[in-house]
N, C-alpha and C positions, 0 to 999 in steps of 0.2 A: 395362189399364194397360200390359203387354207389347205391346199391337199399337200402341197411342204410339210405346210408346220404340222399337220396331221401326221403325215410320215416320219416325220424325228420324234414327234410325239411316241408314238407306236416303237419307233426303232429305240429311243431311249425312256421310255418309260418316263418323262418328262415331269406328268402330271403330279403321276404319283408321288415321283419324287420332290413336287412344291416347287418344282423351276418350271423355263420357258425357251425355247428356242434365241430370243432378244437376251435374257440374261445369261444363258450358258456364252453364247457369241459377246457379249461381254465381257465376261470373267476369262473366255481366252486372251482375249485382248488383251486386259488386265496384265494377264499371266508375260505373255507374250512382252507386253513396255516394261516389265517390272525385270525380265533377263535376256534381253538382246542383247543386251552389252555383253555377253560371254564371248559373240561372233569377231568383237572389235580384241577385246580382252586378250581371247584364247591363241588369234591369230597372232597378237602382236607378241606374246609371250613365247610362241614357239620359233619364232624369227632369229632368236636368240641363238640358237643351235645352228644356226649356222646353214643347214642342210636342207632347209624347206623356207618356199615362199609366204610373204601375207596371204596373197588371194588362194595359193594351193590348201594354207590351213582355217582360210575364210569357208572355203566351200569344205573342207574335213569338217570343221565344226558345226556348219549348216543342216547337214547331210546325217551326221550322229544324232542331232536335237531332233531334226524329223521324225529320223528310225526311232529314235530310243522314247518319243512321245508320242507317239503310234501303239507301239508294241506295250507302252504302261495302259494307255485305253483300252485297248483290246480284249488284252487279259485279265486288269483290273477292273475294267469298267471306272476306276477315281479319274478327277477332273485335273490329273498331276498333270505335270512336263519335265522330261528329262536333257542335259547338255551335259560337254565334258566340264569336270567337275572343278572350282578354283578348293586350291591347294593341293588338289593332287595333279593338276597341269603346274603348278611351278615345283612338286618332288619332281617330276618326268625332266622340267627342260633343268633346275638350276642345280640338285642335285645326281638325278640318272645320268644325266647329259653330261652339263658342263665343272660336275662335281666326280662322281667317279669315273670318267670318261667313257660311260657307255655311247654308243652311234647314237642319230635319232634312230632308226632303223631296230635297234637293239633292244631300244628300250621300250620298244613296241613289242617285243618279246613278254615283257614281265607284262605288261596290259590285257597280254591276250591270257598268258596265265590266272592274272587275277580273275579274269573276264569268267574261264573255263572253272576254276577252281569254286568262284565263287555258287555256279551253276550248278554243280556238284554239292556242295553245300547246303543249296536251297530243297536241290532233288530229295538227298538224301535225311533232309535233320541236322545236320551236323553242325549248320549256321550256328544252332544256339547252343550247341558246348562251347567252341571258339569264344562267341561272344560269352559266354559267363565265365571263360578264363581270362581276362580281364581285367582288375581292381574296378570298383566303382572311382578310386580313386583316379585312377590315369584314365579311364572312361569318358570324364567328363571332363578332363584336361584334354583332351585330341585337339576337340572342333577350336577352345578357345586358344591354343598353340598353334595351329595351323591359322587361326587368324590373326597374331601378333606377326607371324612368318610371312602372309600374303601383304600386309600392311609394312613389313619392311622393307617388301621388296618393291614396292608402288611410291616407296619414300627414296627407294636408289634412283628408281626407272625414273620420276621427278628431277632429279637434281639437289632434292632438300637433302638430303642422308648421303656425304661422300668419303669415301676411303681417308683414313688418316694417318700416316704410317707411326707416329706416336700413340693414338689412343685406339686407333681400327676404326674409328667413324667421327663424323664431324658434323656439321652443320653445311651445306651449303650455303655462301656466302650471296646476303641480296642488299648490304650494301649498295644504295644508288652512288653512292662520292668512291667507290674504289676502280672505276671506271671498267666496269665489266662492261661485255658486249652483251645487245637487247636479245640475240639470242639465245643467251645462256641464261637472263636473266627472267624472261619469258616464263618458261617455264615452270620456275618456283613459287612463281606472283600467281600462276595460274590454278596451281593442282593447291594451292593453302584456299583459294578464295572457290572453288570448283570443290573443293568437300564440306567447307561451313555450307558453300548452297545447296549440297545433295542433303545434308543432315536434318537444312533450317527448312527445305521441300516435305521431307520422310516427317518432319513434327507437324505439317501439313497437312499429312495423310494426301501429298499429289502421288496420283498415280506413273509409275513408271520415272522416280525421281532420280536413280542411279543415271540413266539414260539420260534425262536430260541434265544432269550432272556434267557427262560425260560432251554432248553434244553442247554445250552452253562455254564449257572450259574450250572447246575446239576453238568455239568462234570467237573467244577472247584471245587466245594465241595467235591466231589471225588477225585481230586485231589492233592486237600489242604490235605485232611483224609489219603493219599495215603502215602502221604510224612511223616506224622505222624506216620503210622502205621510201614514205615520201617526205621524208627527213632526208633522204641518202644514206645510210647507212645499208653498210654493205652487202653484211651478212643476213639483213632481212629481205635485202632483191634477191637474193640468191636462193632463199626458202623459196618466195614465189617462180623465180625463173625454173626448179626443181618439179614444181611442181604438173604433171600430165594424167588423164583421164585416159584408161587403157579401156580399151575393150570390153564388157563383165565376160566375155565366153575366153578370155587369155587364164583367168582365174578356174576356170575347169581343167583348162588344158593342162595346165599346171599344177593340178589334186593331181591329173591321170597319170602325169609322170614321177613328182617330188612325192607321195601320199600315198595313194590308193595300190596296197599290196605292198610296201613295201616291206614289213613286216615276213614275210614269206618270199619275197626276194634277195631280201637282204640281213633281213633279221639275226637271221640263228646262223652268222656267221659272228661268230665271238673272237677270233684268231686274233685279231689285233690285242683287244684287251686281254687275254691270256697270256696273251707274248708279253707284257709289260709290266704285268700283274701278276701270274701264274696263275694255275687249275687251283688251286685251295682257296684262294680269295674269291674268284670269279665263282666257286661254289655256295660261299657262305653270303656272297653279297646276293648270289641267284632266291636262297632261301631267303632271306631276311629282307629286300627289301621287295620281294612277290610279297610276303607275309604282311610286309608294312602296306601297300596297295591295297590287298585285299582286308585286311583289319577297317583303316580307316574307310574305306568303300563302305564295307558294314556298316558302321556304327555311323555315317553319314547319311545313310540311306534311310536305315532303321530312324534316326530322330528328327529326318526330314520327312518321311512319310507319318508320323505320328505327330509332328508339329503343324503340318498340310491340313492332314484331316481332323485336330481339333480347332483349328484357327475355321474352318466350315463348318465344323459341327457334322461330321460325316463318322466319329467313331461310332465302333456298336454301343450295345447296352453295358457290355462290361469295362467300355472302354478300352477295347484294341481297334487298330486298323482293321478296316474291312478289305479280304481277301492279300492279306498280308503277304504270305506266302509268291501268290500270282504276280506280285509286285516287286517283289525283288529277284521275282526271276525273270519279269523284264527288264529289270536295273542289269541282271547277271549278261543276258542276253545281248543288252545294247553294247554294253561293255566290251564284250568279244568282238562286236561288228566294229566298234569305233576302232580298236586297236588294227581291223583290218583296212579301214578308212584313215589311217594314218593319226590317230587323236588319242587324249588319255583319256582317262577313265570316264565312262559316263556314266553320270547318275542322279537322281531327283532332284531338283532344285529346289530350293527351301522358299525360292519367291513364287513358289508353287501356291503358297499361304494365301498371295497379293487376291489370285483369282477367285481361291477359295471361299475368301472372306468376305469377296465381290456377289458371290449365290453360286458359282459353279460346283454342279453337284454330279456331275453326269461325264462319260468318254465325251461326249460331244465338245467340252472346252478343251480338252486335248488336242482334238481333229483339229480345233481354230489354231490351236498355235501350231500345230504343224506345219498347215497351210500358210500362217506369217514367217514362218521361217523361211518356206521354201522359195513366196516372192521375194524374201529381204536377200536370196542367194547372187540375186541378179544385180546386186545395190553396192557391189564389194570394192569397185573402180574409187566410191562417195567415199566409202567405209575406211578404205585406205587413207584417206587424207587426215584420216582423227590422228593426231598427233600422241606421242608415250604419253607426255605430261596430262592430256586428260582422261586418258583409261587411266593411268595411275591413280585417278580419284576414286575409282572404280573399285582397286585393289584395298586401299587404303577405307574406304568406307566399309566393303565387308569384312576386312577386319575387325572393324569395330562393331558391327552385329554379331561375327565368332566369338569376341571376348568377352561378351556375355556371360559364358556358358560361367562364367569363374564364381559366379552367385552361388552355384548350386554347391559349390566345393567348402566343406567343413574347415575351413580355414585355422580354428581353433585346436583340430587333433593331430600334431607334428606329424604321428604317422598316414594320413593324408595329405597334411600341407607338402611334405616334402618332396614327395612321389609329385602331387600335383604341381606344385614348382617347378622341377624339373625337367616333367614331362614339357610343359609349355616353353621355360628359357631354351634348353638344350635345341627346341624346334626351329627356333629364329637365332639365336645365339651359333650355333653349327652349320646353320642353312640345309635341313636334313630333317625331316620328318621321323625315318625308322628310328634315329637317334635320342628324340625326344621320348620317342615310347619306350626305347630301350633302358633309358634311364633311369625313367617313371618306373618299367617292369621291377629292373635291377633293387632300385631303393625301397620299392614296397616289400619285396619278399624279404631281402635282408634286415630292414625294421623289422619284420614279422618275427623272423625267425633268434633276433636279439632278443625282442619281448614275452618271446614264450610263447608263440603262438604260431609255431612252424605247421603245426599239424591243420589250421584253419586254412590253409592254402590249398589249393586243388592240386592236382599232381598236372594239370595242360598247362596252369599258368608257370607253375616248375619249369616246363618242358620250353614252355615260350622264352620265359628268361635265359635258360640256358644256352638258346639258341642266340638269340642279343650277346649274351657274355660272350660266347664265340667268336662273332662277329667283329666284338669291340679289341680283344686279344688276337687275334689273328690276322686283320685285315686292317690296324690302323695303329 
């Protein structure tokens, strides 16, 4: 056992670094309980599209979080972990998908661009002009708009938030006297009472609370169903009669044909959407919402690897991430490979922190959650039976870590409140991410250039906006 630990020792400089073989394997763990829900999440969000199974996108997302928290240790050497990313897996399915009607297959195209572009980016420099055309003002509107966006749509997938054809949304009704069915009504009692207990966990400080958030909400709906069923009511034998344990190797078989390649099978046949759409739209939406992918990738990454490694105490002396560069060129890297895996965008996870803050100081917490991912690949038969209503508390909870970010925003000076307003309504309000930042872009520069201060603007962020206004005149 001492020539183990001497070996990791030596292999990761352990000592030096003030950790220990016991707590780095902790702090993956850590890592590990604090975002396995992305495997329940990620799958159930992509079902949507019609065109891929649960287990085919259980084992896509299993498979990315490996690669892409493999290749951050290696190159980084930080105790990160990478998955595909929430809120850029609901731009892929609700608006690439099921909003401009690109294939799933298609929209694996702009993935893999992001993926290549951003790699490009990293090689060359050129990351940080991009990023400093920009506003700080819609900068720091992204993450908390993408998170009002993921929490709305956790509040659909529930049942609580339904279509209203007077106002566009409503309340889902949990009247017990209006004689709804225990099915329908299940799930409302479950995903309200399943995020007070993820929030009332996280004030806690439990480890891995989203998780059991998520798995504690299952066995409530099973239980509410349970109660139904030996009541007689109908529609909750039927849950259970529904219910079968497949195989975990049906769930590979099914990556190999619905996932893996399709991209390059299928992808970069666009002829349907251009036949309906035509060549100028399918042009401007190619640009802009690559653009939109790759933007929010960045500046996702960027504030989760600088949120990761102060939450450890791992920045340098001047306060930057250490080997920053090597790090997002494993974000860029993973990126590419997910989109050939059939998955959206992969990139850092911000419950990267959970482990962080745990002692993990070293690749070696990395390699742990690898390794828990790749046995949780086998678990996907269990995984299946989480029901919407409690990953929705999932969606809906980091929401509310996203909208956060709104603290940082000058609130007071109209020509940031409005940009940053907007950038965040337009995001959930449209169901569209590029459109949020388009609007953001749009209204900062035009403030700017009302108040006399057109020449304070960069001529990229010109360039970006232009591109948005195109988009928004031509294609809608």
């Amino acid at each position: 056992m001492s020539k183990i630990k001497d070996f990791f020792d030596k292999k990761f400089n352990l000592t030096a670094k003030g950790t220990s073989v016991k707590t780095e394997i902790l702090a993956g763990l850590t890592t590990f309980m604090a975002m396995v829900y992305i495997l329940m999440v990620n799958a159930g969000m992509f079902t949507d599209t019609g065109a891929v199974s649960y287990g085919a996108m259980y084992i896509s997302t299993a498979l990315s979080a490996i690669l892409g928290t493999v290749l951050i240790g290696v190159l980084s050497g930080l105790p990160l972990a990478q998955a595909p990313g929430m809120g850029l897996n609901a731009f892929f399915v609700y608006t690439m998908c099921l909003g401009f009607g690109f294939t799933y297959a298609n929209a694996l195209v702009f993935i893999l661009i992001d993926g290549l572009v951003f790699i490009l980016l990293t090689v060359t420099g050129l990351r940080k002009a991009i990023f400093e055309a920009i506003p700080d003002a819609v900068k720091k509107a992204i993450p908390a708009g993408i998170g009002l966006f993921i929490a709305f749509i956790g509040l659909q997938n529930s049942g609580l938030v339904v279509d209203d054809g007077a106002t566009l949304v409503k309340m889902g009704s949990i009247n017990l006297l209006a004689g709804h069915d225990l099915v329908s009504l299940a799930p409302l009692f479950v995903v309200i009472l399943g995020v007070i207990a993820i929030a009332a966990m996280s004030k806690k400080n439990v480890k891995g609370a989203i998780l059991w958030g998520i798995l504690g909400s299952a066995v409530l709906y099973y239980a509410i169903l349970g109660v139904g069923a030996l009541t007689g009511d109908a529609g909750s034998i039927a849950v259970f009669e529904s219910i079968s344990l497949a195989n975990p190797f049906d769930a590979f078989a099914e990556f190999g044909t619905q996932a893996f390649g399709k991209v390059f099978t299928e992808g970069f046949d666009f002829s349907a959407f251009i036949s309906a759409n035509g060549v100028a739209q399918f042009i401007l939406l190619l640009i802009t919402s690559s653009l939109a992918f790759c933007l929010v990738d960045m500046f996702d990454t960027l504030g989760t690897l600088y949120g990761a490694c102060k939450a450890g105490d791992l920045l340098d002396k001047d306060g930057n991430v250490p080997n920053l560069n090597k790090a997002m060129l494993a974000d860029a890297v993973a990126t590419t490979a997910g989109a050939i895996l059939g998955t959206s965008t992969v990139t850092t996870f911000v419950e990267s922190s959970a482990g962080c803050a745990e002692g993990g100081k070293t690749a070696l917490t990395s390699y742990v959650v690898a390794i828990l991912f790749a046995v949780a690949m086998f678990l996907s038969p269990i995984a299946q039976l989480i029901p919407s209503a409690a990953t929705a508390t999932a969606l809906i909870y980091v929401g509310v870590l996203m909208i956060t970010n709104v603290a940082d925003i000058d609130w007071k000076d109209s020509a940031v409140a409005l940009p940053s307003f907007l950038t965040i309504a337009m995001m959930s309000f449209t169901y569209n991410i590029s459109f949020g930042i388009g609007f953001g872009l749009l209204s900062y520069v035009i403030i700017a250039i009302a108040t006399g201060k057109a020449k304070e603007i960069k001529v990229s962020t010109y360039v970006l906006t232009l591109i948005f206004l195109a988009m928004f005149l031509l294609t809608h």
